[in-house]
Steps between C-alpha positions, in 0.01 A plus 500: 500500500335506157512221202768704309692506809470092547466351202859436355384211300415481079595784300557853622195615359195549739115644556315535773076601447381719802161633531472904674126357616253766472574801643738719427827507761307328755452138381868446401719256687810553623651174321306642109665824575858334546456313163422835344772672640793164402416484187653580203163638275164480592172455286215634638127440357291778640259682347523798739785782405502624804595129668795458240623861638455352839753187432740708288565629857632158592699435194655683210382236207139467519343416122182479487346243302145668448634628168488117364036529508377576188173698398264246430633286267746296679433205775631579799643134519723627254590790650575273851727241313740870371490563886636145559759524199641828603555433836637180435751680260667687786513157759683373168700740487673404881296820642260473844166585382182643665154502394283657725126415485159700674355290778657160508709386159344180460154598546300576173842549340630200233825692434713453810371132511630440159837695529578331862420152276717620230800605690496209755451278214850588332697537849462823662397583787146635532261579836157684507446702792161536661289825516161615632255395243154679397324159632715613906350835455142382391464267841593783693339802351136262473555362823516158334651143723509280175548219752132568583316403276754406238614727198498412106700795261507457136594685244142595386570420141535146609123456590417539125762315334516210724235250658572596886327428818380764730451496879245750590559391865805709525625836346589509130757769355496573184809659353544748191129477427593814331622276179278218554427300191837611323606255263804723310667591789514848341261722686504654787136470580171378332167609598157456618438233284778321610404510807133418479630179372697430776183619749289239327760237629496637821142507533500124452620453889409861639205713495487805305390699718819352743698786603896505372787722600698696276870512629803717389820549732617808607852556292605802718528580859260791464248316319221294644394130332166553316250241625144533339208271499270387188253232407633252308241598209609826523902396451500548074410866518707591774893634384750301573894488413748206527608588844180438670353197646169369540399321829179260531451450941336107489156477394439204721555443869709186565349200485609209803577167295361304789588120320934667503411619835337204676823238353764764703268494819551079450838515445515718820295284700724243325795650667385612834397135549862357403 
């Protein structure tokens, strides 16, 4: 049983955010494809044609909402917030709405945060449905155990325009280097300088000569994930889009904190002696 089927509560009006994960066919959940198939119209924010085909197969009323980007001279924060008003049109309208998200819909993606706020805000019913993300695929396809050695992602912008820490102890991921630096929200990449920038922050916990890992996911069945390896000095030449990710392994082995470790051994002595 879905959320349309069992909420009967608040205004007829309903949405429901699913993500189709990754790949294509093959990361979609039983449960996403049921709230595709329910509902009344579905929004779908793909950049791939051939995808949008794809879902059309699962429901007649599939509108894209690509066509809402502009060219350059519009911030894509205004292009998310017409997402969010015309989907919330339709749930005001008394209709079951889908919006259907790559990966997982509330990773890297403001829109279905803000509409699920929206509509649950004035009384209808709203539920975001999990998906395989890009971070599932990366620990699998690098052969990553974040619980290892402990994992930090940011959105690599975030490194410039904010004062944050780094652990070089554990693996850093670095998502849409691609745009890093961005400060319009209107392109859709910047450039080697951009990123020089942001390896001269990087370079103030890691060597430059530390090697980093490129990442994209494989978006098809037949394709294979591309996985390359550069020094970090060598990251502002090398081309890179908004899909791909940038991995730093630690630069540091662990380090015991042997003052934390010798008050647990007391407190276990402590116990074993109660």
């Amino acid at each position: 049983m879905t959320s349309y089927e069992s909420s009967n509560v608040g205004p007829p009006g309903r949405i429901a955010c699913v993500g189709l994960g990754m790949t294509l066919g093959s990361h979609l959940t039983p449960l996403a494809r049921s709230y595709i198939e329910q509902a009344d119209v579905v929004f779908a924010a793909l950049s791939d044609g051939l995808v949008e085909m794809w879902l059309t197969r699962m429901h007649p009323d599939v509108r894209s909402l690509q066509r809402y980007y502009g060219n350059g001279d519009k911030s894509r924060l205004t292009t998310y917030r017409e997402w969010v008003a015309v989907m919330m049109a339709e749930v005001r309208a008394g209709r079951t709405v889908c919006a259907v998200f790559y990966g997982h819909p509330g990773v890297f993606a403001w829109s279905p945060h803000e509409v699920i706020r929206q509509a649950r805000g004035e009384g209808y019913a709203a539920h975001m449905e999990p998906g395989v993300s890009a971070e599932d695929c990366l620990y699998a396809d690098l052969g990553i155990d974040p619980g290892r050695f402990g994992c930090q992602h940011f959105e690599a912008s975030q490194l410039l325009f904010f004062e944050r820490r780094i652990d070089a102890f554990g693996y850093l991921v670095l998502w849409q280097v691609g745009l890093v630096g961005d400060q319009s929200l209107k392109r859709f990449s910047t450039g080697p300088a951009y990123r020089q920038v942001l390896v001269e922050r990087l370079a103030e916990d890691y060597p430059l000569d530390h090697q980093v890992i490129i990442y994209r996911g494989a978006t098809l069945p037949v394709h294979q994930p591309r996985i390359c390896h550069v020094a970090l000095c060598d990251l502002p030449g090398t081309d890179l889009t908004a899909e791909e990710t940038v991995v730093l392994p630690p630069a540091q082995p662990l380090r015991r904190n042997r003052a934390m470790l010798d008050r647990l051994s007391a407190l276990d002595e402590a116990k074993a002696e109660a």
